[in-house]
C-alpha positions in Angstrom: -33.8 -12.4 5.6 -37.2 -13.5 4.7 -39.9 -11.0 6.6 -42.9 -12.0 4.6 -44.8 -15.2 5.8 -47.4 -15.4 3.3 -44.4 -15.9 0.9 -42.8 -18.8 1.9 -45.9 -20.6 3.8 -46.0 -24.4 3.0 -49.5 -24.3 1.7 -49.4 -21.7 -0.3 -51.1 -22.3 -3.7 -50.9 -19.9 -6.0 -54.8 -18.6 -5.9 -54.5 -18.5 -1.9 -51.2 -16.3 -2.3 -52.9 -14.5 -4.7 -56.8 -13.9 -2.3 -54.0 -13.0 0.7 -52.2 -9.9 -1.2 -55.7 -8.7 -2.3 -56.6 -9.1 1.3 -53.5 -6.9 2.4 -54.1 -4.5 -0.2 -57.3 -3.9 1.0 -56.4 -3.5 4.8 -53.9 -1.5 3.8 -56.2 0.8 1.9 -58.3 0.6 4.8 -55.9 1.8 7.2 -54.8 4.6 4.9 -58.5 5.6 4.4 -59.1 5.6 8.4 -56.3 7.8 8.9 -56.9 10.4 6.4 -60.6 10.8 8.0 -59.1 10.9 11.2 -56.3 13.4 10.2 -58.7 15.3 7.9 -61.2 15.9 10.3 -59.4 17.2 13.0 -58.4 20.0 10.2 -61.4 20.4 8.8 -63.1 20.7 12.6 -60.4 22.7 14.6 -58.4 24.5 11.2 -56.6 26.8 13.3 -55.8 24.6 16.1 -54.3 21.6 14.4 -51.7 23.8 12.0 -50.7 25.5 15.1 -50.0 21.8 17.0 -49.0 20.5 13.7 -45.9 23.2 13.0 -44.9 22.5 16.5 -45.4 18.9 16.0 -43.3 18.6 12.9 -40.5 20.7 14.4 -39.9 19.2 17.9 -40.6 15.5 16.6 -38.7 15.6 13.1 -35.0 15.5 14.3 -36.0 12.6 16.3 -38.1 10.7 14.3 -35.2 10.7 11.4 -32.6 10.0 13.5 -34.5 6.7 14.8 -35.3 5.8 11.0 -31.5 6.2 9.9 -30.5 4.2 13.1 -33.6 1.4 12.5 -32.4 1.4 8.5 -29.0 0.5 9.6 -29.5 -2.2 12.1 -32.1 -3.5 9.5 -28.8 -3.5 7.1 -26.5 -5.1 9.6 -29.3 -7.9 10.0 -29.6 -8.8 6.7 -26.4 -8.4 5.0 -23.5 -7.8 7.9 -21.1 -7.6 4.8 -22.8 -5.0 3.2 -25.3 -2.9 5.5 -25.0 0.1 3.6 -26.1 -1.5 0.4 -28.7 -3.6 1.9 -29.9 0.0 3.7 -30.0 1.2 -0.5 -32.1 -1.4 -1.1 -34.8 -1.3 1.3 -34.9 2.6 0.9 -34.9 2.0 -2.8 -37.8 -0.9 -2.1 -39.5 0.4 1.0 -38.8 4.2 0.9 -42.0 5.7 -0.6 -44.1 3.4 2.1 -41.9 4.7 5.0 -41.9 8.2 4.0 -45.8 8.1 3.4 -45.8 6.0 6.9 -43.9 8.6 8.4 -45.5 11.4 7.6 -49.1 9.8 7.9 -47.7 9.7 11.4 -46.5 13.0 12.0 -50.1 14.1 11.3 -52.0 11.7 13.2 -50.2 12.8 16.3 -51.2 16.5 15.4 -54.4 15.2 14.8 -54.7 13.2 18.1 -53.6 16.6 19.8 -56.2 19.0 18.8 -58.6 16.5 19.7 -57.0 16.0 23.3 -57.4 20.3 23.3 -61.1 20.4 22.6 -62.0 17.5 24.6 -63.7 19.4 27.0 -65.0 21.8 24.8 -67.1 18.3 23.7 -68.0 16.9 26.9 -66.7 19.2 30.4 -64.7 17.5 32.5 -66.9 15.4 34.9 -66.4 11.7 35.8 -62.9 12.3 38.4 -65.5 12.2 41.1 -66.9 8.6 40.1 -63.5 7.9 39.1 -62.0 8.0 42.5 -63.9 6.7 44.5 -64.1 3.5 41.3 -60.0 3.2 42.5 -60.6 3.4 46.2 -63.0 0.7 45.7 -60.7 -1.4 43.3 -57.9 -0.9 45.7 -59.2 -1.0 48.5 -57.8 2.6 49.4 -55.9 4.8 47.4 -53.3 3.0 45.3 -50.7 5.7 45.5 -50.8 5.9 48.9 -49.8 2.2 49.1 -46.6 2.8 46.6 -45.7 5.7 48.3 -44.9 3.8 51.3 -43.3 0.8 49.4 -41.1 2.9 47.2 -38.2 5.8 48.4 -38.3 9.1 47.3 -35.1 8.4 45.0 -36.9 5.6 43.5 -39.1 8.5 41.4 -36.2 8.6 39.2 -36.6 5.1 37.5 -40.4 6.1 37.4 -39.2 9.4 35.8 -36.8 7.6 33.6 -39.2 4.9 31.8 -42.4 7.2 32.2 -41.2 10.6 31.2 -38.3 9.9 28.7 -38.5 6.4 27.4 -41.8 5.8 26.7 -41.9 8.7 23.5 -39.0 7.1 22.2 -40.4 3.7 21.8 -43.6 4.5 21.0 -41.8 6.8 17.8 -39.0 3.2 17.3 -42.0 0.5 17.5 -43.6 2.2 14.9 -40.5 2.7 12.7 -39.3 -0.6 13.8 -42.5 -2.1 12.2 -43.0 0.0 9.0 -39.4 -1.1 8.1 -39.2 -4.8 9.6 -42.5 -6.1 9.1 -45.1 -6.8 6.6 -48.1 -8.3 5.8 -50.8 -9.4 8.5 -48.7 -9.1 11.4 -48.2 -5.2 10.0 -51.7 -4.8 9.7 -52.4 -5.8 13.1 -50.3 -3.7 15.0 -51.3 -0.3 12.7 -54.8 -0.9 13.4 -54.2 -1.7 17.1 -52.2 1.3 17.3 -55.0 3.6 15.8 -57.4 2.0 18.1 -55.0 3.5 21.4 -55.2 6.8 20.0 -58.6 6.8 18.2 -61.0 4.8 20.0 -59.3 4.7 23.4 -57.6 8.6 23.4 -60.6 9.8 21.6 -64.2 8.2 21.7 -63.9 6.9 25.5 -61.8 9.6 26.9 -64.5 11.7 25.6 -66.8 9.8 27.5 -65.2 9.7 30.7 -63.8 13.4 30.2 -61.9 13.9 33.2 -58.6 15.2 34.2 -57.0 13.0 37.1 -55.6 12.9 40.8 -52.4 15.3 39.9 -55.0 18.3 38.7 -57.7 17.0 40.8 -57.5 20.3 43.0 -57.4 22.7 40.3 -61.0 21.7 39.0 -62.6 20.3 41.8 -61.4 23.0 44.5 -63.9 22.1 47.2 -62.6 18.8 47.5 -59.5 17.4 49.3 -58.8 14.5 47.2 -55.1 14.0 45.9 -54.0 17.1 47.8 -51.6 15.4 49.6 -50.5 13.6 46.5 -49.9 16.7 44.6 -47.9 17.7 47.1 -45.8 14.7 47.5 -44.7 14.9 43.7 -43.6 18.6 43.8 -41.7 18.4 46.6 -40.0 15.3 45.2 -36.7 16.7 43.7 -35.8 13.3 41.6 -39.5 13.7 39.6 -39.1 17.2 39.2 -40.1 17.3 35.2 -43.6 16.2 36.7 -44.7 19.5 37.9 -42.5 21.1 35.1 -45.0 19.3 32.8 -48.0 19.4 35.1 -47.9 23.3 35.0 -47.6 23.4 31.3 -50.2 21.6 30.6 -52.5 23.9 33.0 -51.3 26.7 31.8 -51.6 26.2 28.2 -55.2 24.9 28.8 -56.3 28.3 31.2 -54.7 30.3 28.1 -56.0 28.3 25.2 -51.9 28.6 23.5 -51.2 25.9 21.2 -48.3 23.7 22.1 -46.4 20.5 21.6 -47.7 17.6 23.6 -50.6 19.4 25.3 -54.3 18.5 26.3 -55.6 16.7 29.6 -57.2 13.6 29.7 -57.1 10.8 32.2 -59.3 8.1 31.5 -58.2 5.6 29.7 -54.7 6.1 30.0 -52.9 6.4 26.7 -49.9 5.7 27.9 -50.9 2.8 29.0 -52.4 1.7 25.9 -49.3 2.2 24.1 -47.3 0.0 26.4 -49.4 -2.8 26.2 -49.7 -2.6 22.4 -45.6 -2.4 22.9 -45.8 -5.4 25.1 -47.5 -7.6 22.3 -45.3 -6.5 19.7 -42.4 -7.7 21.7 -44.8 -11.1 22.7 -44.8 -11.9 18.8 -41.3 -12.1 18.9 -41.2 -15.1 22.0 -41.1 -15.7 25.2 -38.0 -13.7 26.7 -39.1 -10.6 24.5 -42.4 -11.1 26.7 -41.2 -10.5 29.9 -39.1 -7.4 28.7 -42.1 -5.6 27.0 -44.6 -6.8 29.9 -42.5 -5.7 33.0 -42.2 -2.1 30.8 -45.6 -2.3 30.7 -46.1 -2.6 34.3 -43.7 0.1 35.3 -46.0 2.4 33.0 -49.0 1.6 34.9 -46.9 2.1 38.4 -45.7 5.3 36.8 -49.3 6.6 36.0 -50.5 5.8 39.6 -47.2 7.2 41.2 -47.1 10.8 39.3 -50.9 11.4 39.7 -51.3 11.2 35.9 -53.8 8.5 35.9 -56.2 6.7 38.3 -55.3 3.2 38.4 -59.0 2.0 36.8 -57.5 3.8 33.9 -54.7 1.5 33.4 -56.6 -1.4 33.7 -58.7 -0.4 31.2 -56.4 0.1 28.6 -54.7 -3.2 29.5 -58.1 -5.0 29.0 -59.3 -2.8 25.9 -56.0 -3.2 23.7 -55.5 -6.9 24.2 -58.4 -7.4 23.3 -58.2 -5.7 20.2 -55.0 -7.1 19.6 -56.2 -10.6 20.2 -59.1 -10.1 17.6 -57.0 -8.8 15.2 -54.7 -11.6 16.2 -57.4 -14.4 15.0 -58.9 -12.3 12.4 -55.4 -12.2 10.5 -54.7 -16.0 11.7 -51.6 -15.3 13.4 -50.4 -16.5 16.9 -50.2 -14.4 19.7 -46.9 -16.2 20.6 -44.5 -17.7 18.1 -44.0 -21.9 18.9 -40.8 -22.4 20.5 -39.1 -23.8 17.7 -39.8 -20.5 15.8 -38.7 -18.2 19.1 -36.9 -15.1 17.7 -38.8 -15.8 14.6 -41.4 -12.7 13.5 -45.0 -14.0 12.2 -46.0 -11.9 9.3 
């Protein structure tokens, strides 16, 4: 199976081949130059902080993360040589393997990174903008939007929200990466690393800063005078089929009152980072066709329903992440010259 475009394109002279791999080289550098600034800064900055988050990180996420690669590797193997996966899994370890490690672990410590950022947040700009928030949704909405699926949606219908939200979305986030670092190459690669480091860099970081805030489902615990999302908060914890919500909820409000380090912690709420990942997910899957599309788009959607309906997220912050990472991915889309969409004849059929 041939993954590479630039390989077999028609109009591929021999000086254009030659300009694209210096191209990729260079955005690959890029990337890797990016990241260790990113990575490097967060240790440098927070020392303490990011080996705590980044022991825990490496020990809760390890286990899963290689058990996705060696299932990822095999289907890879079945694809391309049915016959023979096992030796066709030799030969992209024995091809690919320094890459993915490096990949992996650059990772790994991105999301450690991305964490002890998250923590100090509000040691960089207090929590604030939830007030402005708000009423921004009510205004959108023309009410509050939770109140509106609330009465659309039964109680047992938290468990789909709970399913998707809760315990599907880390495991595709973890197997789109994998997926790509082992599938893909070349522009298409490119484009979805640096749309990726935009969700967690630009979006988790620079604007979240901005907009510090810490949404409806703590809304009470920092802005105690005021009644908004009460009712809300009370709704999810008396909702026995979302129960890992106020599991999680307290965590998180806990570890922040005691400054402990921990796996997975931090509040934010604007943009919502979830949501940013599900869109990106939602053009990776568009890149493979049409029926791909509506799979990664109505996951998409239930993310942004889940963030309204557990009180992690306004739904402004949604919206903004829709609009902020498809526009990045569009850019990056043109910049690289590939199509959002493959043409029909080529459905099923990865640009690189």
């Amino acid at each position: 199976m041939q993954l590479d475009q630039d390989s077999w394109r028609p109009d591929g002279a021999g000086r254009q081949a030659d300009r694209r791999g210096g191209d990729r080289a260079l955005s690959e550098t890029s990337i890797l130059a990016v990241a260790s600034i990113y990575i490097l800064s967060a240790a440098a900055l927070y020392p303490v902080q990011y080996h705590g988050v980044l022991v825990e990180t490496f020990q809760r996420s390890a286990g899963p993360i290689l058990t996705l690669l060696v299932l990822i590797l095999a289907g890879r193997g079945l694809i391309v040589a049915p016959q023979a996966p096992l030796q066709a899994m030799i030969g992209i370890v024995r091809e690919r393997g320094a890459f993915i490690l490096l990949s992996t672990m650059v990772f790994v410590l991105g999301l450690a990174a991305y964490t002890t950022y998250k923590i100090n947040l509000p040691n960089v700009v207090a929590f604030y903008a939830d007030p402005a928030l708000a009423r921004l949704d009510r205004l959108l909405h023309g009410g509050n939007p939770w109140q509106v699926l609330y009465n659309a949606i039964p109680e047992r219908g938290a468990l789909v929200v709970d399913f998707f939200y809760t315990r599907v979305w880390p495991f595709l986030l973890a197997g789109v990466f994998l997926g790509n670092i082992v599938f893909v190459r070349g522009r298409a690669l490119s484009r979805y690393i640096w749309t990726m480091m935009f969700c967690y860099m630009v979006m988790g970081g620079v604007i979240a800063t901005v907009f510090s805030s810490v949404g409806p489902i703590f809304y009470s615990d920092f802005y105690p005078d005021s009644g908004e999302f009460l009712r809300q908060k009370e709704i999810i914890l008396a909702n026995p089929h979302i129960g890992d919500i106020g599991v999680y909820s307290r965590y998180l409000l806990d570890n922040f009152r005691d400054g402990e380090l921990a796996f997975g912690t931090g509040i934010s709420a604007f943009p919502s980072v979830h949501m940013a990942v599900a869109v990106l997910t939602a053009w990776v899957f568009t890149s493979y066709g049409r029926g791909a599309a509506i799979v990664g788009w109505l996951y998409a959607a239930i993310i942004e329903f889940g963030s309204i309906y557990t009180g992690w997220h306004y739904g402004l912050g949604g919206y903004a992440s829709t609009v902020a990472v498809s526009l990045c991915w569009i850019a990056l889309s043109r910049h690289y010259g590939l199509p959002l969409m493959p043409p029909r004849k080529q459905t099923g059929r990865r640009p690189v």
